[in-house]
DRENMARSE-366388 format. One record per residue (C-alpha): x, z, y; chain; residue number from 1. Coordinates in pm, whole numbers, plus 32768, in hexadecimal, padded with zeros to 4 digits. Layout:
BEGIN
<<X; Z; Y>; A; NUM>;
...
This chain:
BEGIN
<<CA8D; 1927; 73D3>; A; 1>;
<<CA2E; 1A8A; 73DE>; A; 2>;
<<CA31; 1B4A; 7294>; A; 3>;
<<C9D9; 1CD4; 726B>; A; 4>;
<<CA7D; 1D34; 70F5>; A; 5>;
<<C9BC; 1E6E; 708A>; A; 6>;
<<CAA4; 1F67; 6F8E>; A; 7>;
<<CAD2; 20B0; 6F29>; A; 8>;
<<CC76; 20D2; 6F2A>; A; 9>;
<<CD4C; 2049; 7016>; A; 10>;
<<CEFF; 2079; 6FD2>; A; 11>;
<<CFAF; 2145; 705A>; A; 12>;
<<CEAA; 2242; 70B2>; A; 13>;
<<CDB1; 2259; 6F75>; A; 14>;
<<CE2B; 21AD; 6E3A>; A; 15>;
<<CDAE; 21A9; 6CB3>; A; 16>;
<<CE2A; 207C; 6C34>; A; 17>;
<<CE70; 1EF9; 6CAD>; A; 18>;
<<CD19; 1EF0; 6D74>; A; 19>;
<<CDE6; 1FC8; 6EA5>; A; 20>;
<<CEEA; 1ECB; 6E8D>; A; 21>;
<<CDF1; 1D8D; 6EB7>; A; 22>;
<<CD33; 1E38; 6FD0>; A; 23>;
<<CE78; 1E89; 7073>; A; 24>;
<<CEF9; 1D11; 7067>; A; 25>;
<<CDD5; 1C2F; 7056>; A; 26>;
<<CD4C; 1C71; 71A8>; A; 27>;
<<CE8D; 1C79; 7264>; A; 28>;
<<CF0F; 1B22; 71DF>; A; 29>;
<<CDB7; 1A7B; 7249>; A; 30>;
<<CE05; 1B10; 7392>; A; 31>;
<<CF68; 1A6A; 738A>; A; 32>;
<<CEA4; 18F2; 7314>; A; 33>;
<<CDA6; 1932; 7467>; A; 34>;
<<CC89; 19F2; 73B7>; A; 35>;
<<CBBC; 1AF5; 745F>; A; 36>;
<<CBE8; 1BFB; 7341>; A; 37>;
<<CB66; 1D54; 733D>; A; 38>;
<<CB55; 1E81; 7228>; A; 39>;
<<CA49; 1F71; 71F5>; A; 40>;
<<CA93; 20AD; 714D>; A; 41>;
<<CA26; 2239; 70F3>; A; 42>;
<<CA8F; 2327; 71E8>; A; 43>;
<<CB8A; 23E9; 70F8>; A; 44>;
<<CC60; 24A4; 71AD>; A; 45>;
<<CD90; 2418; 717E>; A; 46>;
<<CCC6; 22EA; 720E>; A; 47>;
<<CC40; 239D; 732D>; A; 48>;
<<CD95; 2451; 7358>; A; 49>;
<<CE35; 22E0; 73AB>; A; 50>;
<<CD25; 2261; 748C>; A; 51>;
<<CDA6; 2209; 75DE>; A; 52>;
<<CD09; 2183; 76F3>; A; 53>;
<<CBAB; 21B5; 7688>; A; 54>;
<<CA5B; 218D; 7720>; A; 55>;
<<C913; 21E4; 769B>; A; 56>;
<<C83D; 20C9; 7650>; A; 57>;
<<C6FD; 2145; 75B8>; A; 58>;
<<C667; 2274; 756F>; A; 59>;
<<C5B1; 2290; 7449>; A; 60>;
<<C517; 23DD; 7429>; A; 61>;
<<C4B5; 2449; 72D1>; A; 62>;
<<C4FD; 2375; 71B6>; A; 63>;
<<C523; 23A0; 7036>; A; 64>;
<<C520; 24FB; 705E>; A; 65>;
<<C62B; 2511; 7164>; A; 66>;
<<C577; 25E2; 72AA>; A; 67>;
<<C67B; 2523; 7376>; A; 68>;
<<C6F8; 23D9; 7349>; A; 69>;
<<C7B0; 2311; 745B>; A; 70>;
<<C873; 21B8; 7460>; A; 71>;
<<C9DB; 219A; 750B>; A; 72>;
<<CA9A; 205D; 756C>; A; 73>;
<<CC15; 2062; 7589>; A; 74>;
<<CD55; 2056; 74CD>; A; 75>;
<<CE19; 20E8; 73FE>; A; 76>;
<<CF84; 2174; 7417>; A; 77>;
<<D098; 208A; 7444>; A; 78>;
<<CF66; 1F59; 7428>; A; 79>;
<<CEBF; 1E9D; 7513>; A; 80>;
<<CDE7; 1E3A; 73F7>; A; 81>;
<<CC7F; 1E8B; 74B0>; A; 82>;
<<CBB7; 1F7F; 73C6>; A; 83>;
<<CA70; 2016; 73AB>; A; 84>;
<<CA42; 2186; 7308>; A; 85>;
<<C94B; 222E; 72B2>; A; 86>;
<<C92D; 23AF; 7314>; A; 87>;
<<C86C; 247A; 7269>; A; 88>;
<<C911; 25B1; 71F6>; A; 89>;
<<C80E; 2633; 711A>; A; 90>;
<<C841; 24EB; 701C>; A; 91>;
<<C9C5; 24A8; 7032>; A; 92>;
<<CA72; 25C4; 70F7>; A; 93>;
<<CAC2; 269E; 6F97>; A; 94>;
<<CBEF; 26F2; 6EAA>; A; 95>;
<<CC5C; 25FC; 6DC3>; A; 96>;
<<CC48; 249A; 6D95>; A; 97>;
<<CB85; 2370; 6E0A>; A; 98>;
<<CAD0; 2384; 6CCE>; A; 99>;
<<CAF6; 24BA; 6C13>; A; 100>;
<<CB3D; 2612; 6C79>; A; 101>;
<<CC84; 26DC; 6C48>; A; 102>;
<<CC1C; 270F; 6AAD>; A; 103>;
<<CBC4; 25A4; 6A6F>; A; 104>;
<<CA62; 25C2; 6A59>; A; 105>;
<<C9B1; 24C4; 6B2D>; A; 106>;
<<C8E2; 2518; 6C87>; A; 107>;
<<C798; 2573; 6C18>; A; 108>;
<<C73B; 24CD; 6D70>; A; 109>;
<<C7E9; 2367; 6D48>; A; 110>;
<<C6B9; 229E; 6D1F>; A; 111>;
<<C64F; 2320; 6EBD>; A; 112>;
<<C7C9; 2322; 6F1E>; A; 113>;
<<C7CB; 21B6; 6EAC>; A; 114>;
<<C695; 2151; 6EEB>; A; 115>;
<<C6D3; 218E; 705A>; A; 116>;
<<C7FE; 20C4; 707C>; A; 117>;
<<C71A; 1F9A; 6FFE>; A; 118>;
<<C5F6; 200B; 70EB>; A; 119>;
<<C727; 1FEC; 7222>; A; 120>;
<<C7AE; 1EAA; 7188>; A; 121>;
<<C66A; 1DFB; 7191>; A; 122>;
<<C60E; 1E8B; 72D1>; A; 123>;
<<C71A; 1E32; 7389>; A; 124>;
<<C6F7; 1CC9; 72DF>; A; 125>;
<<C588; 1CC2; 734D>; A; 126>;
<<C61D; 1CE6; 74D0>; A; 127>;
<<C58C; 1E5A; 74AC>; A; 128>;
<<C679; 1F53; 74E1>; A; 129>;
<<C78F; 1EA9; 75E2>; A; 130>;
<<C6DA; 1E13; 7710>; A; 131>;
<<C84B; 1D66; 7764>; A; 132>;
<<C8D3; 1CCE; 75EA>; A; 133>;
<<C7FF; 1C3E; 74FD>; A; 134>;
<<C897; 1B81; 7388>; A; 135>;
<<C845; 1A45; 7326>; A; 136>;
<<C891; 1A91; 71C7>; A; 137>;
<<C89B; 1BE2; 7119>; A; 138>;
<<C9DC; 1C2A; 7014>; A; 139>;
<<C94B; 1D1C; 6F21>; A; 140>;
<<CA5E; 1DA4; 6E32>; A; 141>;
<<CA0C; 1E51; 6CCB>; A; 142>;
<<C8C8; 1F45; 6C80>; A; 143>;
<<C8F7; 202F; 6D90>; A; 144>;
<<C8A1; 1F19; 6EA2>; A; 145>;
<<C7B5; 1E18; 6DDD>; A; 146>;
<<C662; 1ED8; 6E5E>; A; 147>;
<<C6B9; 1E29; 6FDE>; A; 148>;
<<C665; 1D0F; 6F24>; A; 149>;
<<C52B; 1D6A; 6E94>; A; 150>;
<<C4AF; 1E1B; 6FE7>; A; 151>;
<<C534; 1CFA; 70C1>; A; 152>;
<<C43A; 1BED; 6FCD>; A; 153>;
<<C323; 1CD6; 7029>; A; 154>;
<<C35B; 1CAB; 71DE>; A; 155>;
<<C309; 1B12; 71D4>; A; 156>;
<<C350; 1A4D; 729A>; A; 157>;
<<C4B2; 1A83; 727B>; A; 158>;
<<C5A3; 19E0; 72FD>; A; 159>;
<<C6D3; 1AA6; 723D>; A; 160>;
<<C713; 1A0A; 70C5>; A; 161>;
<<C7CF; 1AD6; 7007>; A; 162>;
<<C8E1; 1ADC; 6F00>; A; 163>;
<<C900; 1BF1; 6DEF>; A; 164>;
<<CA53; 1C1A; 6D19>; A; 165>;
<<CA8D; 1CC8; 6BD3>; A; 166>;
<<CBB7; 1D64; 6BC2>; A; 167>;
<<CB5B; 1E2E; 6A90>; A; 168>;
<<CA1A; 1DAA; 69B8>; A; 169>;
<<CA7E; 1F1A; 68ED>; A; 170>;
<<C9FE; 1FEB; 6A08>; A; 171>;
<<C8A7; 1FB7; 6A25>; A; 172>;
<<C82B; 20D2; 6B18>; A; 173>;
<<C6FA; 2134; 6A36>; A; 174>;
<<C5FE; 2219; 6A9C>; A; 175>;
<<C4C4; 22E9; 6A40>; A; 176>;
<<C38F; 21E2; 6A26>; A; 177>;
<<C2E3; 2309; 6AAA>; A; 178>;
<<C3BD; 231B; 6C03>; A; 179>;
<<C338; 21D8; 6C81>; A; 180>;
<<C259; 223D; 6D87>; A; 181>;
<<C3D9; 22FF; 6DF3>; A; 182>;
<<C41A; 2190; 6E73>; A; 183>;
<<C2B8; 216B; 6F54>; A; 184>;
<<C297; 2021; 6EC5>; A; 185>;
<<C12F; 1F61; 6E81>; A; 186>;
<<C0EA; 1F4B; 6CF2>; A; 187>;
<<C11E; 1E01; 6CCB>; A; 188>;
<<C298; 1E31; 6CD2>; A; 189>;
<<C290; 1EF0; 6BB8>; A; 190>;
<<C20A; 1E3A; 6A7F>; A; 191>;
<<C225; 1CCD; 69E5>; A; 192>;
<<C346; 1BDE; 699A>; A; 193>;
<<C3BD; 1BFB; 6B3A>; A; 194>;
<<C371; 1D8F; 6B66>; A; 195>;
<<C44B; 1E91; 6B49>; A; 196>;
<<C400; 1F32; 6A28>; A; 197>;
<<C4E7; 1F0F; 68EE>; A; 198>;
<<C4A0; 1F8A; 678F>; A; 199>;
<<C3DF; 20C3; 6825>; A; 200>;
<<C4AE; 210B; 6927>; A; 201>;
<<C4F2; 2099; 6AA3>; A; 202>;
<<C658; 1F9D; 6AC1>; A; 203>;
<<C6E0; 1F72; 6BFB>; A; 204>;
<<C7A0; 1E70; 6B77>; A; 205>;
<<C688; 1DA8; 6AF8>; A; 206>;
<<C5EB; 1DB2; 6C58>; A; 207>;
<<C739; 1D0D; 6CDE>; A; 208>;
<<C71F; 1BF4; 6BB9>; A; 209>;
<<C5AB; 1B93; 6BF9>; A; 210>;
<<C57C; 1BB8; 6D6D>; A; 211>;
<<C6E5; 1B4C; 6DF9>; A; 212>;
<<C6E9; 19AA; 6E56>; A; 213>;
<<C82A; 199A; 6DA3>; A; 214>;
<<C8D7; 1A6B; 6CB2>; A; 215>;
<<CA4A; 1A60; 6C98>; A; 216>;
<<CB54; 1B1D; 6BCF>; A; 217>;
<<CCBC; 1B24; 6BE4>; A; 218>;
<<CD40; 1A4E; 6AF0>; A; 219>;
<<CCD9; 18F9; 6A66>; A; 220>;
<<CCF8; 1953; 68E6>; A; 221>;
<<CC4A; 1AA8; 6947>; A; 222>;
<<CB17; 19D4; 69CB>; A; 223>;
<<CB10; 193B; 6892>; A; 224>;
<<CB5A; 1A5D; 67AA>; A; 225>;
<<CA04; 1B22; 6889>; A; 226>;
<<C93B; 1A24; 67E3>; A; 227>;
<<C94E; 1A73; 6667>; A; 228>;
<<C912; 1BC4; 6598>; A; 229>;
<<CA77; 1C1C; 6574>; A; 230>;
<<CA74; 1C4B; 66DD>; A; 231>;
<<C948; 1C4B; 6783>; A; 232>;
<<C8E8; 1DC5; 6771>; A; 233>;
<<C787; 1D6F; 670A>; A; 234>;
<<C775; 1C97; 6862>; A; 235>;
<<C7EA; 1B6E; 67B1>; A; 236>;
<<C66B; 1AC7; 67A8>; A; 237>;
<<C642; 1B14; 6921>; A; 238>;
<<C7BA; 1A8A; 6963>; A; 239>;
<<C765; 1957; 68B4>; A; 240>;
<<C5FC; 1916; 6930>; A; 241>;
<<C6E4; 190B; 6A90>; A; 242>;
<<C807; 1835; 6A06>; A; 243>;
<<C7C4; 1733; 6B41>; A; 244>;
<<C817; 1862; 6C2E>; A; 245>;
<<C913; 18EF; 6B6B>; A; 246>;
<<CAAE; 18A7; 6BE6>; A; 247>;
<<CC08; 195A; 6B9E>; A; 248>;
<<CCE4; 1977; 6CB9>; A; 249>;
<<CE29; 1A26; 6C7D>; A; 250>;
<<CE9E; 1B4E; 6D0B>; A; 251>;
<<CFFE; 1B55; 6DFF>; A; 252>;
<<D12A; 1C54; 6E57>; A; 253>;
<<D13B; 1CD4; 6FCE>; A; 254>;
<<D2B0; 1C49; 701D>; A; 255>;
<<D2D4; 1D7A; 7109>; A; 256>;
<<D276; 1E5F; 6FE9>; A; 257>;
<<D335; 1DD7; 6EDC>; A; 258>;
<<D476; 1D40; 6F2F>; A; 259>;
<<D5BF; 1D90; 6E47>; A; 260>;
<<D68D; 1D29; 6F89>; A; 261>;
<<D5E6; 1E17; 707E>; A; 262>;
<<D533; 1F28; 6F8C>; A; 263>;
<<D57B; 2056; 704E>; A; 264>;
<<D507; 2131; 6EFA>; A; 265>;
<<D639; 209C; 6E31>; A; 266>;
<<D7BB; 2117; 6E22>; A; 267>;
<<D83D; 1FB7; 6E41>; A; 268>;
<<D7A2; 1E92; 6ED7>; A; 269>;
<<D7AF; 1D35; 6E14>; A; 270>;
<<D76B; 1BBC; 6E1C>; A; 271>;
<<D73D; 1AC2; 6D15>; A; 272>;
<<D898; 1A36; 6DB6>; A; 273>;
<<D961; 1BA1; 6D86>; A; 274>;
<<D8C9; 1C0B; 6C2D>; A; 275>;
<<D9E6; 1CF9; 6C04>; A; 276>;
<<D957; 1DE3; 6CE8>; A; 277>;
<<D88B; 1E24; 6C07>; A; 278>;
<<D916; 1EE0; 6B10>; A; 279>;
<<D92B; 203B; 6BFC>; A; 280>;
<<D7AC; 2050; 6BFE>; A; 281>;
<<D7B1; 2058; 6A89>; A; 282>;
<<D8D2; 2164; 6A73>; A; 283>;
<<D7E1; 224B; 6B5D>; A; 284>;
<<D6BF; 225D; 6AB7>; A; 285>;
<<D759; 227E; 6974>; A; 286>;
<<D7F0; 2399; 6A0A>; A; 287>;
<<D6C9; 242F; 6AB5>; A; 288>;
<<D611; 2444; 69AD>; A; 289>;
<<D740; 24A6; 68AA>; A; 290>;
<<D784; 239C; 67BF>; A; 291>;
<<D8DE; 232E; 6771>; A; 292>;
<<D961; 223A; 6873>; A; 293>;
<<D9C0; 2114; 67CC>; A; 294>;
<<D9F1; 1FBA; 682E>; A; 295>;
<<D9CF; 1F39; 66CC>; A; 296>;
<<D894; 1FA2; 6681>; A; 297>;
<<D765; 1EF2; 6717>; A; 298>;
<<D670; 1F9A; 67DE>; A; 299>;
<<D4E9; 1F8A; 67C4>; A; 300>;
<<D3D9; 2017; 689E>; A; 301>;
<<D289; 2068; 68C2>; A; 302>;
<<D1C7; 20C0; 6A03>; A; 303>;
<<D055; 20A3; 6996>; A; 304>;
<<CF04; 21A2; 69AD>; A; 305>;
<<CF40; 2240; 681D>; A; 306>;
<<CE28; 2177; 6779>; A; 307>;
<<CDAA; 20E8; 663C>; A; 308>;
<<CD6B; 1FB0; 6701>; A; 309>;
<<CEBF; 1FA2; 6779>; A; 310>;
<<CF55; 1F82; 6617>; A; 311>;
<<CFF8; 20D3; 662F>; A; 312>;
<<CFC6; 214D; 64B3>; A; 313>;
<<D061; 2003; 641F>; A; 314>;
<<D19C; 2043; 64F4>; A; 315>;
<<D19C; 21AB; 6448>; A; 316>;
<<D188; 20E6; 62ED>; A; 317>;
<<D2A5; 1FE4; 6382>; A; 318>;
<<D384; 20ED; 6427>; A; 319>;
<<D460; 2136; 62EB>; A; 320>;
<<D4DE; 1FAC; 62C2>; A; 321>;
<<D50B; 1FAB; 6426>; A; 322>;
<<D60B; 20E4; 6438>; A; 323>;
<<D68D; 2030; 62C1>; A; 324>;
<<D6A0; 1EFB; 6389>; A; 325>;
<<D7BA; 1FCF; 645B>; A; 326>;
<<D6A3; 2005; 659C>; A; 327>;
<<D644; 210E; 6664>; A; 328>;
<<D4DF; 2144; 66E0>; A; 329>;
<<D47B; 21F4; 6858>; A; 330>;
<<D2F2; 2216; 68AB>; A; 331>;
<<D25A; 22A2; 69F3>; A; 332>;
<<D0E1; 22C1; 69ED>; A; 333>;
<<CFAC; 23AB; 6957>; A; 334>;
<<CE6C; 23A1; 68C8>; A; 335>;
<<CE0D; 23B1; 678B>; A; 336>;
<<CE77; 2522; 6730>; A; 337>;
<<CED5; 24D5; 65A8>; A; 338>;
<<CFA6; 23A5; 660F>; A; 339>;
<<D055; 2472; 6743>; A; 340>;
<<D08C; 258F; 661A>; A; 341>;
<<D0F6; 248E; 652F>; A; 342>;
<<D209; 23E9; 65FD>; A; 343>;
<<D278; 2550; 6668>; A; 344>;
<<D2C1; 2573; 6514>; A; 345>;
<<D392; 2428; 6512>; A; 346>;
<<D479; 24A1; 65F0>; A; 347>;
<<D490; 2603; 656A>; A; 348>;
<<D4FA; 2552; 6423>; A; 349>;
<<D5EA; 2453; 64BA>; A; 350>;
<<D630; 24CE; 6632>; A; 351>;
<<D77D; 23FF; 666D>; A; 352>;
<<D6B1; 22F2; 65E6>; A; 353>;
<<D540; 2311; 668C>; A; 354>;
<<D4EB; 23B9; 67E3>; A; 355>;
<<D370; 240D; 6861>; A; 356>;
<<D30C; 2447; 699F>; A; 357>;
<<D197; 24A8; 69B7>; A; 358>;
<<D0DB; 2463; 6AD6>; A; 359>;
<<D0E8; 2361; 6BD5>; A; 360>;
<<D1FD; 2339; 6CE8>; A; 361>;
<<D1ED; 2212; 6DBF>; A; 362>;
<<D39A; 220A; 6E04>; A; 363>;
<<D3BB; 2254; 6C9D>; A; 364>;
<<D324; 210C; 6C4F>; A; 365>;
<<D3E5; 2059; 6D2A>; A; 366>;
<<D4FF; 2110; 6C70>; A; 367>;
<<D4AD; 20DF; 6B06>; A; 368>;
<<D466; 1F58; 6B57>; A; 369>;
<<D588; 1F11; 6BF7>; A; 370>;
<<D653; 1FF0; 6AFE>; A; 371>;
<<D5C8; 1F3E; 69CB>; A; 372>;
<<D645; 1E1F; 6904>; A; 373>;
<<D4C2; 1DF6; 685D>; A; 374>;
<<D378; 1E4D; 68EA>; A; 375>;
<<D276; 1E81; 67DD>; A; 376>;
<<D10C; 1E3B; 67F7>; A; 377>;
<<D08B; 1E14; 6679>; A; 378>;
<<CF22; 1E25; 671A>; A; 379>;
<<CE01; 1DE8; 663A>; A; 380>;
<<CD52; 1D32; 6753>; A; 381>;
<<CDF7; 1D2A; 68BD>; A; 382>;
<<CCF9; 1C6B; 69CD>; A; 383>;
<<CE68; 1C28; 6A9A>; A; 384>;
<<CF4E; 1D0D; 6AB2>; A; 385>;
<<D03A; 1D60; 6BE6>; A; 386>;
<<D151; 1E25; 6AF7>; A; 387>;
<<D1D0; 1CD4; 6A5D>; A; 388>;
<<D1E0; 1C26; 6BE3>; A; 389>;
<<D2B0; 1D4F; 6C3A>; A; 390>;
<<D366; 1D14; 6B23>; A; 391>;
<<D3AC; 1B9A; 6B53>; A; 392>;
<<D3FD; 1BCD; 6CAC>; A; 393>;
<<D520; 1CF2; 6C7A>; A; 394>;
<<D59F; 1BFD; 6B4B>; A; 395>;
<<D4E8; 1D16; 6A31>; A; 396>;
<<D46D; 1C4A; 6943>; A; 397>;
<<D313; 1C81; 68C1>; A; 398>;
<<D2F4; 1C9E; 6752>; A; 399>;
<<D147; 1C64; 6746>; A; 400>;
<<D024; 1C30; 667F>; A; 401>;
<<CFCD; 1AD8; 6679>; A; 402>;
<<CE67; 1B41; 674A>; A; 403>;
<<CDC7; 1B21; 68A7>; A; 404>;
<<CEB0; 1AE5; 69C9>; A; 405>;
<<CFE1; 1B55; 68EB>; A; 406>;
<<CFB1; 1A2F; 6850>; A; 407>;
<<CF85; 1948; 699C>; A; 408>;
<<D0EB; 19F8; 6A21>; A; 409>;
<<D1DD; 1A04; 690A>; A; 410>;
<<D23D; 18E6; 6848>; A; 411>;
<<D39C; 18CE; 6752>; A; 412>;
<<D45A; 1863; 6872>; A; 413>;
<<D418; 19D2; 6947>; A; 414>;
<<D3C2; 1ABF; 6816>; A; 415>;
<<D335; 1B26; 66EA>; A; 416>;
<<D1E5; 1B2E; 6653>; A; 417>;
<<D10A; 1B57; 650D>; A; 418>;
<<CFB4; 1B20; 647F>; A; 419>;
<<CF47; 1BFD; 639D>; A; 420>;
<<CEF8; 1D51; 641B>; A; 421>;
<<CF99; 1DEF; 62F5>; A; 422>;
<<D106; 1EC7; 62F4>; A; 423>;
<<D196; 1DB6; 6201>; A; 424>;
<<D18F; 1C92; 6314>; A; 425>;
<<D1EB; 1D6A; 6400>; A; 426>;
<<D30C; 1DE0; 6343>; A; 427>;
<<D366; 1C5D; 6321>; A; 428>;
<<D345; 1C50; 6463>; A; 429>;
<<D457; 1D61; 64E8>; A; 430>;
<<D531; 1CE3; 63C8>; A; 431>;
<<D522; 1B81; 647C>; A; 432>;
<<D551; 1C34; 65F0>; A; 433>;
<<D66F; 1CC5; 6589>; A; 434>;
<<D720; 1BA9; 64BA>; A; 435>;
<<D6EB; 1B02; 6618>; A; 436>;
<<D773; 1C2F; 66E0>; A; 437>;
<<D8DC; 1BF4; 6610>; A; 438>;
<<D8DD; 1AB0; 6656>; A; 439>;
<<D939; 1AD4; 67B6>; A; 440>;
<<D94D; 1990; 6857>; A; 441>;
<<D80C; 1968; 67BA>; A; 442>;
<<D76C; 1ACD; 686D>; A; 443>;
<<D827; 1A65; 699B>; A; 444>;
<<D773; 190F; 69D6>; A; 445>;
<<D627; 19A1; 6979>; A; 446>;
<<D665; 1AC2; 6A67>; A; 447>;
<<D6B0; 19B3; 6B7F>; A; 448>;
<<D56A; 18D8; 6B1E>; A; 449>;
<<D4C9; 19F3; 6B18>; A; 450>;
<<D4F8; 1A5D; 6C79>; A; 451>;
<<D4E8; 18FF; 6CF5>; A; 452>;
<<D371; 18F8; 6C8F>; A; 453>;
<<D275; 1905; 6DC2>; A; 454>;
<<D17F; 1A09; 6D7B>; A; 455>;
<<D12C; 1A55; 6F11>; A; 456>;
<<CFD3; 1AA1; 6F64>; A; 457>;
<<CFE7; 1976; 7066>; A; 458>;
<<CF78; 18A3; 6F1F>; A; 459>;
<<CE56; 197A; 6EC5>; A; 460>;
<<CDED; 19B8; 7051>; A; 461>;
<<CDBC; 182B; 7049>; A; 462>;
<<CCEB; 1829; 6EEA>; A; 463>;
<<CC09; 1935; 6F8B>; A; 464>;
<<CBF1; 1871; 70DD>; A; 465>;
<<CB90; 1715; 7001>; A; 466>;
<<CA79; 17E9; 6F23>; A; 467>;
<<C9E4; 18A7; 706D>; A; 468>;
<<C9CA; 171D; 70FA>; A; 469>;
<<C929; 16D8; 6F8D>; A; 470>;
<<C82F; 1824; 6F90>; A; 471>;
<<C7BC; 17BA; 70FA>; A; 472>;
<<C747; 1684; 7088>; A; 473>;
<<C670; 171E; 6FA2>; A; 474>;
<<C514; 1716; 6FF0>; A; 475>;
């Protein structure tokens, strides 16, 4: 089978959030199970920077705005993964992020710069842009791809179906009602139950649910949580008028990524057979980022975006029973500036007992997972979540809300977890993780479970393989 997945991040090269990760792993271990699996991406430079190999396949002139757009196959550094990207400088060759530019404030331009990685998607889908490779089924993954779905429905007969996954129902990709003509696309997408248009304004994401032939996310409780008003993001009516084509597949963890026993990142290399080993990635970062280095006093971490979705404020509230408790706290991330200021202030006020690093290092995750004794992810709503597989796989044990896919991965055996998205139960919570930590034969065999869990994307790669049979059975 031939599949073209069409995203806007791709790890190690351009990376936000889990989505890089996914893109990164997905493709390659359908390749490994005899798929034909291909990636479409913006030509950011870092992406451009990495191509090898590369041909041009189509030109396509001038398009959303761009005076010069063309379409390159090859791969990517250290990858024989085959790629497409596209190249137009004047929509992604700029300072700053994928996203947002170097102050945070989002690309006045995104709607075009996304819009034309759908019009490529679909194009190439439709047989249109690469004479030699054509898909038989089009991965679309999160807002910034779901318009390939929408354009693709509008080039029939097709013979492409196509798949499109949430990984984050939160980010929408909403847009001016008054940009649609922007997208060159005939009225009729824009109004009614299937157009585009949401509550006065254009949704990407919407045009993903209601044109896609199957939706999936990446959990099974997060396909179920999309469809009611706690979760749904105002979607929840359009989720549930296509509960037949809705399906959770979990996320994995690249092996070659994230291995204790061959992590180059880490100080000392582990298995769930020589635990001991441990204990020296713990001693580092406690003493990287200056706390007191003590065996005796368990370890939690955080590496998460700062957000209010990610729980962050009711660990604030929890933080003094936790360092009461006899704990010590290390977080790595940034976002939300009053919760990066707020947990600077934590460690100004207890700095042998709470280090901060702001800002987002790729070894220093590595380093701060292995390190840890506890990985916390009190999320108020978490659609999988790769922190707690990392976790489980370098024996950290998650401490989680009871939501999403934290609540498909962790069970009392392997960690921790909570309902209530209040600082009380997660104070219960960290009171119970670290009861548990002194009981050490107890910590050791959950460590050793733990690890022994399978959470390789070989699993998901076949779930995706049986619901691309499904979707080309559709009509």
């Amino acid at each position: 089978m031939r599949v073209l997945h069409v995203a806007a991040e791709m790890f190690p090269f351009v990376k936000t959030g889990g989505l890089a990760d996914v893109v990164a792993a997905l493709p390659a271990a359908q390749r490994a199970a005899g798929l034909d699996a291909r990636v479409v991406l913006p030509g950011y430079p870092a992406i451009l920077d990495a191509l090898r190999r590369s041909r041009k396949v189509h030109d396509g002139g001038a398009l959303f705005g761009a005076a010069r757009v063309t379409l390159r196959q090859g791969v990517l550094a250290d990858s024989e993964l085959p790629v497409y990207v596209i190249d137009a400088p004047y929509l992604y060759s700029r300072e700053g992020g994928p996203y947002q530019d170097a102050a945070g404030r989002e690309w006045r331009d995104n709607l075009q710069r996304f819009a034309l990685l759908g019009w490529y998607g679909s194009h190439l889908a439709a047989g249109d842009a690469d004479t030699r490779w054509q898909p038989q089924l089009l991965h679309c993954h999160d807002w910034h791809a779901a318009l390939a779905c929408t354009m693709l429905r509008l080039h029939p007969p097709r013979s492409s179906r196509t798949v499109f996954t949430v990984h984050n129902l939160a980010y929408q990709g909403r847009f001016d009602l008054g940009d649609f003509p922007l997208l060159g696309l005939p009225a009729r997408c824009l109004d009614g139950l299937d157009g585009i248009e949401f509550h006065g304004q254009l949704s990407f994401m919407k045009a993903g649910l209601v044109d896609a032939d199957v939706i999936s996310t990446v959990s099974p409780t997060y396909a179920r949580e999309i469809t009611t008003a706690e979760f749904g993001c105002g979607l929840e009516g359009v989720l549930r008028s296509r509960a037949d084509d809705l399906h959770g597949i979990l996320n994995g963890v690249d092996p070659a990524v994230w291995n204790p026993a061959t992590d180059p990142h880490i100080v000392s290399r582990y298995d769930a057979a020589h635990l001991d080993d441990k204990a020296p990635c713990k001693a580092f970062i406690q003493q990287q980022m200056g706390l007191s280095v003590r065996s005796d006093a368990p370890l939690f971490a955080v590496v998460s975006r700062l957000s209010q979705q990610k729980g962050l404020d009711l660990l604030l509230e929890a933080l003094p029973a936790l360092l009461a408790a006899g704990g010590q706290l290390v977080l790595l991330g940034s976002g939300d500036a009053a919760l990066e200021g707020a947990f600077r202030e934590a460690a100004r006020a207890h700095p042998t007992a709470v280090g901060v690093q702001v800002g987002y290092d790729e070894a220093m995750a590595h380093r701060f997972i292995a390190g840890a004794d506890v990985i916390l992810l009190p999320s108020r709503f978490e659609p999988c979540g790769l922190t707690q597989l990392y976790g489980l796989r370098y024996g950290t044990l998650p401490l989680v809300r009871r939501v999403g896919g934290l609540a498909d991965t962790v069970d009392a055996s392997t960690g921790f977890s909570f309902d209530a998205a209040d600082a009380t139960s997660l104070r219960g919570a960290v009171q119970h993780a670290v009861a548990a930590w002194r009981d050490r034969p107890r910590w050791l065999s959950m460590q050793q479970t733990a690890m022994e869990r399978d959470h390789s994307w070989s699993a998901a790669a076949a779930a995706y393989t049986e619901l691309y049979r499904s979707c080309s059975l559709k009509g």
